[in-house]
N, CA and C atoms as an extended XYZ file, in Angstrom:
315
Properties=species:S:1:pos:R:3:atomname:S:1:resname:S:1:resid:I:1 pbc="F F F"
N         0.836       -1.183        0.000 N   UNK     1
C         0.000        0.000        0.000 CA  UNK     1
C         0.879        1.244        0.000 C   UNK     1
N         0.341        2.135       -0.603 N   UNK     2
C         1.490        3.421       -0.719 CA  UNK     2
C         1.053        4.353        0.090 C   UNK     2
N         2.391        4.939        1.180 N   UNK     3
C         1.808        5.834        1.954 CA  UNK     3
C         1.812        7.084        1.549 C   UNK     3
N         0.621        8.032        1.708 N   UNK     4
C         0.055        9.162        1.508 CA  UNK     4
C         0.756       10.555        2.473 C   UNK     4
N         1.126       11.224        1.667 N   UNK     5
C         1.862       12.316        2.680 CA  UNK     5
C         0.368       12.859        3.925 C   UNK     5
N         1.099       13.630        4.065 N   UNK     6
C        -0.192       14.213        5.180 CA  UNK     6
C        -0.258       15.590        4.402 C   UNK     6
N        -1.256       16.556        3.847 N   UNK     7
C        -1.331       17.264        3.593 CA  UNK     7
C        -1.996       18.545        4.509 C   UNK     7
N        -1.285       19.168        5.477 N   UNK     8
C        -1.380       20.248        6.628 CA  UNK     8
C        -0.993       20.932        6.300 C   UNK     8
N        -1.217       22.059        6.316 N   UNK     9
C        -0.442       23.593        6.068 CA  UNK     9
C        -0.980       24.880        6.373 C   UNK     9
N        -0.045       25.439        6.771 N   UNK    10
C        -0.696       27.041        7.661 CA  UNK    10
C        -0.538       28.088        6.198 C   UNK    10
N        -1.939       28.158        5.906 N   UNK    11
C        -2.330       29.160        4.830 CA  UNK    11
C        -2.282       30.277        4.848 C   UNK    11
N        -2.412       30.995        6.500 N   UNK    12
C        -2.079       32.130        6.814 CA  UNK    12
C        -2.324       32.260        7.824 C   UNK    12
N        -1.541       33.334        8.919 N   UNK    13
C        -1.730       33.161       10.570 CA  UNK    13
C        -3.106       33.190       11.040 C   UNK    13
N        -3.795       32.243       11.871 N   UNK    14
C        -4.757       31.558       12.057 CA  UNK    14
C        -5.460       30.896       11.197 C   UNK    14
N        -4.955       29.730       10.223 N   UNK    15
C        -5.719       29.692        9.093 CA  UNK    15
C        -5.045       28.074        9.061 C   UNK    15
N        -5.502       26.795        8.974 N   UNK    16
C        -4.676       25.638        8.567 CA  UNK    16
C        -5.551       25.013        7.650 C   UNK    16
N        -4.707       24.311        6.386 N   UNK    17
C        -6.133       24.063        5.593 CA  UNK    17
C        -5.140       22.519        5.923 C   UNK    17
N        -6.422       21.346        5.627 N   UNK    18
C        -6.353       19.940        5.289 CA  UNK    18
C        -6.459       19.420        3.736 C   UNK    18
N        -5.306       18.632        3.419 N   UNK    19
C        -5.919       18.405        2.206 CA  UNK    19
C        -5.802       17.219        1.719 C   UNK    19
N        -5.680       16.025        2.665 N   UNK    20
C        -5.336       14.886        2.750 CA  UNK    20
C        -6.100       14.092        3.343 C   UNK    20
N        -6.451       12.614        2.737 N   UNK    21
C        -7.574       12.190        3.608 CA  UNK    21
C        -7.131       11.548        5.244 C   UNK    21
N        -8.388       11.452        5.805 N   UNK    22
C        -8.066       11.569        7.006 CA  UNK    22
C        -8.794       10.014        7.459 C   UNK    22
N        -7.724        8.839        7.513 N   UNK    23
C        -8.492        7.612        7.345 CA  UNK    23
C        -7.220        6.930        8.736 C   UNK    23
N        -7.541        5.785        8.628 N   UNK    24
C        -6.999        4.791        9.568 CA  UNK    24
C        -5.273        4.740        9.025 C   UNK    24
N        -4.797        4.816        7.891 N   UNK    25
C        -3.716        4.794        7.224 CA  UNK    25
C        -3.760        6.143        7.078 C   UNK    25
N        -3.892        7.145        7.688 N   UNK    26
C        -2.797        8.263        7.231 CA  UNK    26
C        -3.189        9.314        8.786 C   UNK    26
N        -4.000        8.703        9.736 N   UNK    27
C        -4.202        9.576       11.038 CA  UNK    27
C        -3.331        9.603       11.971 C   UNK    27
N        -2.489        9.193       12.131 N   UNK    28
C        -1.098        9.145       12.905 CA  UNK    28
C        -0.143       10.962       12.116 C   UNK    28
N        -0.168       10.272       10.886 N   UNK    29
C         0.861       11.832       10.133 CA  UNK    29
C        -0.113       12.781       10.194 C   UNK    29
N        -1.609       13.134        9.799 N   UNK    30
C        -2.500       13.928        9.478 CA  UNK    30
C        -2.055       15.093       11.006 C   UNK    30
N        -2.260       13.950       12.179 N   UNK    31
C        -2.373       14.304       13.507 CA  UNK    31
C        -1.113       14.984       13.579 C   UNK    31
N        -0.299       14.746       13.622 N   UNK    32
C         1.117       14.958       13.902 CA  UNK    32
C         1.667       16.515       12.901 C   UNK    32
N         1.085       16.322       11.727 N   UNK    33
C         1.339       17.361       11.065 CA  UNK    33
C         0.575       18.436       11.045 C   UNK    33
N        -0.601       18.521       11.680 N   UNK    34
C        -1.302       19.306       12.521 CA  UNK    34
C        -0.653       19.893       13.121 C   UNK    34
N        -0.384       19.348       14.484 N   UNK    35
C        -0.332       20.001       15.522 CA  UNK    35
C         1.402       20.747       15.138 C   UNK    35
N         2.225       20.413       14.528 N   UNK    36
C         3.287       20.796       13.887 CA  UNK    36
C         3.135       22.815       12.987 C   UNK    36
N         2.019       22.381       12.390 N   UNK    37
C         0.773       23.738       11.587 CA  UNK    37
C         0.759       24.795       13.294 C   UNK    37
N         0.202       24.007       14.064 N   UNK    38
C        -0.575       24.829       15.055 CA  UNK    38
C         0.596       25.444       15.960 C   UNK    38
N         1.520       24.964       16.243 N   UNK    39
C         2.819       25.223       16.924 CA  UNK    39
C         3.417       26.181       16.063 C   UNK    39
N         4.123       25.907       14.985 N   UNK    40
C         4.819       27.289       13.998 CA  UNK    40
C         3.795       27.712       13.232 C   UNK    40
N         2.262       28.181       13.435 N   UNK    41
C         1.490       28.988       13.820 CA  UNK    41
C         1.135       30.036       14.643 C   UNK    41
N         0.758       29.513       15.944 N   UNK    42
C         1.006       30.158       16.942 CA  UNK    42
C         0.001       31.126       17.491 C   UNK    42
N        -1.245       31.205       16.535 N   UNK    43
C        -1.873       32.479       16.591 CA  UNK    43
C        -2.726       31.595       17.835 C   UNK    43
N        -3.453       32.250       19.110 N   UNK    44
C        -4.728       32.064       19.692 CA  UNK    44
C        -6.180       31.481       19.300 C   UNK    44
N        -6.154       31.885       18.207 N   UNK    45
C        -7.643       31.371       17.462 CA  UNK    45
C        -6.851       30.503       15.911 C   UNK    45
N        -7.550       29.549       15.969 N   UNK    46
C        -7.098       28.714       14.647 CA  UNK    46
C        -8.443       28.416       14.052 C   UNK    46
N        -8.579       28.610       12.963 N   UNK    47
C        -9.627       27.995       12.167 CA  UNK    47
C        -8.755       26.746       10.934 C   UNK    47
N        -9.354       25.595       11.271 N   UNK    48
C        -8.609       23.909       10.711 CA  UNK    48
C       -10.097       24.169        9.561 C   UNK    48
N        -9.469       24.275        8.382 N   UNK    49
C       -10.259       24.021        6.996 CA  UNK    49
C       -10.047       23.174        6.606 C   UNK    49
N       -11.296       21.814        6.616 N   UNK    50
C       -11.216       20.345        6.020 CA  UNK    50
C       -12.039       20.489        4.754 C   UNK    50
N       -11.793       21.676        3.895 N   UNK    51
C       -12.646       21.347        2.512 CA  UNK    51
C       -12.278       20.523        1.446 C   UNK    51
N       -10.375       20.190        1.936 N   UNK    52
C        -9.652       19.176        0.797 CA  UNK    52
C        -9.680       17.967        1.514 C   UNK    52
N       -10.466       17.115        2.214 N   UNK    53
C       -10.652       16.211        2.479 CA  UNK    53
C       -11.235       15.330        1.915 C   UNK    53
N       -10.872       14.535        0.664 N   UNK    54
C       -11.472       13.685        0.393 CA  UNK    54
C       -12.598       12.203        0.753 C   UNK    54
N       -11.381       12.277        1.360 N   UNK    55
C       -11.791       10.778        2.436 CA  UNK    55
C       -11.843       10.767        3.940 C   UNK    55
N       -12.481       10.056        4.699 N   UNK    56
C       -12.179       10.477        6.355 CA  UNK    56
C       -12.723        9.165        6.963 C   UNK    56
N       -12.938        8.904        8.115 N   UNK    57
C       -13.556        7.497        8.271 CA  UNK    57
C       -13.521        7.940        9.959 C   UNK    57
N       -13.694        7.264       11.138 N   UNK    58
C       -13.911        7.319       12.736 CA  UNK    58
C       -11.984        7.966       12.955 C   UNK    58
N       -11.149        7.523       12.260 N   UNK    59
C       -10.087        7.821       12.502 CA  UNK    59
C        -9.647        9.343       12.215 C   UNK    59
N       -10.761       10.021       11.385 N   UNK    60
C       -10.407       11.772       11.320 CA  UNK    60
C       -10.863       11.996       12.425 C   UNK    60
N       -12.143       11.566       12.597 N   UNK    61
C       -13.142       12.464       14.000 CA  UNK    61
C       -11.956       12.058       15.090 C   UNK    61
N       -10.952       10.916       14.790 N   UNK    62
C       -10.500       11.315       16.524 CA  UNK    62
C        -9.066       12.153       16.268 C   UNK    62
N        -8.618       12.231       15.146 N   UNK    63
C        -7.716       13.243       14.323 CA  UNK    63
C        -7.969       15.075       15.561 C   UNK    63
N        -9.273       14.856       14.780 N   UNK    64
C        -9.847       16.451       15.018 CA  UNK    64
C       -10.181       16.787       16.673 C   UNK    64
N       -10.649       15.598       17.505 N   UNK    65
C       -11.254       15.449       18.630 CA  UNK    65
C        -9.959       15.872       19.276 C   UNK    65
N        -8.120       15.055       19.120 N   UNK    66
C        -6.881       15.208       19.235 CA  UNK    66
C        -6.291       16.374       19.144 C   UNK    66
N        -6.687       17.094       18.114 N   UNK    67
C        -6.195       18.575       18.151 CA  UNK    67
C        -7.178       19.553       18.868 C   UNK    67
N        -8.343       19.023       18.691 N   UNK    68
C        -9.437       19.873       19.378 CA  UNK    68
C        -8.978       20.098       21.430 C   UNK    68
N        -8.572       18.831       21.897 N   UNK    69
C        -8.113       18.637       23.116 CA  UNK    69
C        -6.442       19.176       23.059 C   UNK    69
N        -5.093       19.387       22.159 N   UNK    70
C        -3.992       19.635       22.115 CA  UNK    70
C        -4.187       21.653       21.960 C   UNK    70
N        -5.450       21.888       21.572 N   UNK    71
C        -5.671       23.335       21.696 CA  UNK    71
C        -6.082       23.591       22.812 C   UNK    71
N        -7.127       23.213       23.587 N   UNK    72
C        -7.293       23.652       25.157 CA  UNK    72
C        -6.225       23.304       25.827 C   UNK    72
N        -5.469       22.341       25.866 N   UNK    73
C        -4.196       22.128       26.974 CA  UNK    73
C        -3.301       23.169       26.726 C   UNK    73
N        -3.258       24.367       25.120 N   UNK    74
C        -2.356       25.290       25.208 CA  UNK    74
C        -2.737       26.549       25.522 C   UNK    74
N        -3.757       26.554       25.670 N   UNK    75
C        -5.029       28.184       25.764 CA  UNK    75
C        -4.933       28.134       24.266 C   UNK    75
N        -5.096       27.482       23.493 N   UNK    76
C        -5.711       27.786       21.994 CA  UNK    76
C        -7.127       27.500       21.879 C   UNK    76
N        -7.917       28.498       21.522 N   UNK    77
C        -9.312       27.927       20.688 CA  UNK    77
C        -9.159       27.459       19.190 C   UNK    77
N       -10.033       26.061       18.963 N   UNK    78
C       -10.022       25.698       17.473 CA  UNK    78
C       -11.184       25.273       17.488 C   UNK    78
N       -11.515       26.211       15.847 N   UNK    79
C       -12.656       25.982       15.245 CA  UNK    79
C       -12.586       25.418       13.702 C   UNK    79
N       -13.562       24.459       13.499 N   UNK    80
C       -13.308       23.526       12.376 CA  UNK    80
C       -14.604       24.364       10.933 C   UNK    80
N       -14.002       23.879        9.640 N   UNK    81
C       -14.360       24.292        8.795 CA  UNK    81
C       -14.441       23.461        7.610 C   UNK    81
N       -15.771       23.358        7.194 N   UNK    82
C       -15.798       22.590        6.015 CA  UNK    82
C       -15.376       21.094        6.389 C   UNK    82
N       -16.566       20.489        7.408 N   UNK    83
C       -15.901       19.278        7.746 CA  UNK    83
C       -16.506       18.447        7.017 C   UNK    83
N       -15.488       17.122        6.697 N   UNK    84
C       -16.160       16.057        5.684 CA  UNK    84
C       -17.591       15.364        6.416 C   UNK    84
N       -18.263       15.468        5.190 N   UNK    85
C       -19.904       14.628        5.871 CA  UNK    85
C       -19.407       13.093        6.289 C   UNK    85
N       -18.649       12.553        6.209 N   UNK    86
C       -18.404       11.296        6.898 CA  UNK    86
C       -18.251       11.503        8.237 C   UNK    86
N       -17.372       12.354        8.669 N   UNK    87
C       -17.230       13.098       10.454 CA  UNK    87
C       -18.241       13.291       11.111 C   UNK    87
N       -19.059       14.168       10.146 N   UNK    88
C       -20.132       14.875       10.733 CA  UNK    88
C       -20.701       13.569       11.090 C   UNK    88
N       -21.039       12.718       10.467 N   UNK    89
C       -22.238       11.590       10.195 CA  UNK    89
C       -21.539       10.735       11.582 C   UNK    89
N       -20.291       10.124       11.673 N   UNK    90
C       -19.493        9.665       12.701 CA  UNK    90
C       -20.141       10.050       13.928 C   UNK    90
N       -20.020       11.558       13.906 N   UNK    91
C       -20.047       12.514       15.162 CA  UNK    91
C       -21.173       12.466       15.514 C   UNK    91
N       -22.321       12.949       14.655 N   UNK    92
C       -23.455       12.875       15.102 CA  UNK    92
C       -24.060       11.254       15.435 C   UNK    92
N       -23.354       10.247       14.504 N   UNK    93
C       -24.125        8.931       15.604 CA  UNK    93
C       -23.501        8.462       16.724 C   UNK    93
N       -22.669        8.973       16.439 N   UNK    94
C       -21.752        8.566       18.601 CA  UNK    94
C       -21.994        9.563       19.324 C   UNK    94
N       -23.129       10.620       19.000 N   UNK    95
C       -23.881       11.605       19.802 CA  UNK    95
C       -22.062       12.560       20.682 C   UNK    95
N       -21.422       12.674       19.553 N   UNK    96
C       -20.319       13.573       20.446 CA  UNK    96
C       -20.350       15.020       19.499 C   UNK    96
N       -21.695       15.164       18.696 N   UNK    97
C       -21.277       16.448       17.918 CA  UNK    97
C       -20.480       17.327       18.267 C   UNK    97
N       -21.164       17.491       19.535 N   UNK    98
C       -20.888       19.221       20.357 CA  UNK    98
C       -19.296       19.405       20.985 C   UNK    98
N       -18.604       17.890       20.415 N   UNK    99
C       -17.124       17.757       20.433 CA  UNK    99
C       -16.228       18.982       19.285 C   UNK    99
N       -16.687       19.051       18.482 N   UNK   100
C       -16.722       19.757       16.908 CA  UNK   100
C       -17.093       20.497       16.760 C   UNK   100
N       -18.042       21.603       17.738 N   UNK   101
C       -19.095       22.426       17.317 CA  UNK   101
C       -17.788       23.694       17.807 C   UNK   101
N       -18.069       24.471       17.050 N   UNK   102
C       -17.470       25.640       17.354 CA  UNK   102
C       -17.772       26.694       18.964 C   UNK   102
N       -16.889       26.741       19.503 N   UNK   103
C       -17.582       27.755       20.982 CA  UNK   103
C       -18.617       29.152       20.103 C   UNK   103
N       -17.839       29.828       19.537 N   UNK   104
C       -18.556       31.260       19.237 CA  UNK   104
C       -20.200       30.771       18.425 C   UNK   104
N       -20.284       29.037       17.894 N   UNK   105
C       -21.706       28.896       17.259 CA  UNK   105
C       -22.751       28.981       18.255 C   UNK   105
């Protein structure tokens, strides 16, 4: 099987877009190269844009759940954008939406 880079990148200060799928084979780097974005980032408020997400499966939602918890342990707020309907669908049947939901919604 061929491994898939992780596609993370800080688009502009507070800004990280995703553009890589976010599956069982690539949530270890996805994660990692995240929080890598969010560190030589740096800004207080991050908005994580998953509109290049092709693919995603239970292993993004805990991707996102991972950075969602690696931002409160730093005083960072993160708010998610353009999340793949597989997450959403994840999220909403393991009743953890409000894991994902933005504070300011």
């Amino acid at each position: 099987m061929k491994q898939v880079d992780a596609q993370v990148t800080v688009a502009a200060p507070g800004r990280i877009l995703v553009a890589s799928p976010m599956t069982f084979q690539t949530a270890r780097r996805v994660c990692a190269a995240g929080i890598d974005c969010f560190v030589r980032d740096g800004s207080a408020l991050v908005l994580v844009d998953c509109a290049g997400v092709a693919q995603a499966d239970s292993a993004g939602l805990a991707v996102l759940i991972e950075w969602r918890r690696w931002a409160h342990q730093h005083g960072r707020q993160l708010n998610f954008a353009n999340l793949p309907p597989q997450i959403s669908a994840i999220a909403r049947l393991s009743e953890i939406s409000e894991l994902l939901a933005d504070a300011a919604a």
